[in-house]
C-alpha positions in Angstrom: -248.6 16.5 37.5 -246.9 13.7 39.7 -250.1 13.0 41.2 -251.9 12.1 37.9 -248.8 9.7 36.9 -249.4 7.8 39.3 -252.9 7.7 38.9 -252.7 6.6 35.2 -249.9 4.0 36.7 -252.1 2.6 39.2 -255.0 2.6 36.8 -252.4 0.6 34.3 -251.6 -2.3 37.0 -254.5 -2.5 37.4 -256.0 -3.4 34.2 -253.3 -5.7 33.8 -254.0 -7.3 36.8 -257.6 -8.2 35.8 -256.8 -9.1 32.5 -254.3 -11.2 33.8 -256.6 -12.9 36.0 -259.8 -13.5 33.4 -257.2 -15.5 31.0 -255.8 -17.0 33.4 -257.9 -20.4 34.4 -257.5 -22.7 36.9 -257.1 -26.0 36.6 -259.9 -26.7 39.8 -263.5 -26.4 39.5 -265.3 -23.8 41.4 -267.4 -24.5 43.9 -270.3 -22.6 45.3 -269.4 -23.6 48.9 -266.3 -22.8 50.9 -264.8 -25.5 53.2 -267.2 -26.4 56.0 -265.5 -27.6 59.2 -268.5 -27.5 61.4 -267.9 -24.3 63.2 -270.3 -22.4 61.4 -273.3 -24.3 62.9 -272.5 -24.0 66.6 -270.7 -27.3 67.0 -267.9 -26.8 69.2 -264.7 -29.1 69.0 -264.9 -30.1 72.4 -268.9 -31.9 71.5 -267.1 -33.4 68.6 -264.3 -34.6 70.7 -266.7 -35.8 73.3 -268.9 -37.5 70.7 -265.5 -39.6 69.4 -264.8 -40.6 72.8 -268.2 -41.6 73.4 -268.2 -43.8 70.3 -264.6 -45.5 71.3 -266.0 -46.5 74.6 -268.8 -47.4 72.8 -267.1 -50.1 70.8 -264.6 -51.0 73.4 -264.7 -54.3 74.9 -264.6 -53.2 78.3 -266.3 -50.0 77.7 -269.3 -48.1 79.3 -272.4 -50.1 81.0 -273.5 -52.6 83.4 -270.3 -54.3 84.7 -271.2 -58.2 84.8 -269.6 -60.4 88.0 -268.5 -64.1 87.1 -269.6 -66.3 89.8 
């Protein structure tokens, strides 16, 4: 007899729960895609940091390449 209480309990919450959770809208769209960092594709933080730093020397004055002599 207990056991079916709390069945009928559970089964209670439960119902509340969802329709709780249909009326309930939020204020955010949905989206169809989660938050993409990157990782999923096989690039590794450590390319992407390596690409940055490649792109600061890059655009730094003194940076990477032939090092010209004044004469």
């Amino acid at each position: 007899m207990v056991h079916n209480a709390v069945l009928v309990t559970v089964s209670l919450v439960m119902g509340t729960l969802l329709l709780l959770s249909a009326a309930q809208e939020s204020p955010y769209p949905r989206s169809k895609r989660g938050l993409d960092l990157g990782l999923s594709r096989g690039f590794s933080g450590s390319q992407a940091a390596k690409h940055l730093m490649g792109l600061a020397a890059a655009n730094y004055a003194g940076g990477p390449g032939r090092r010209r002599r004044h004469v």
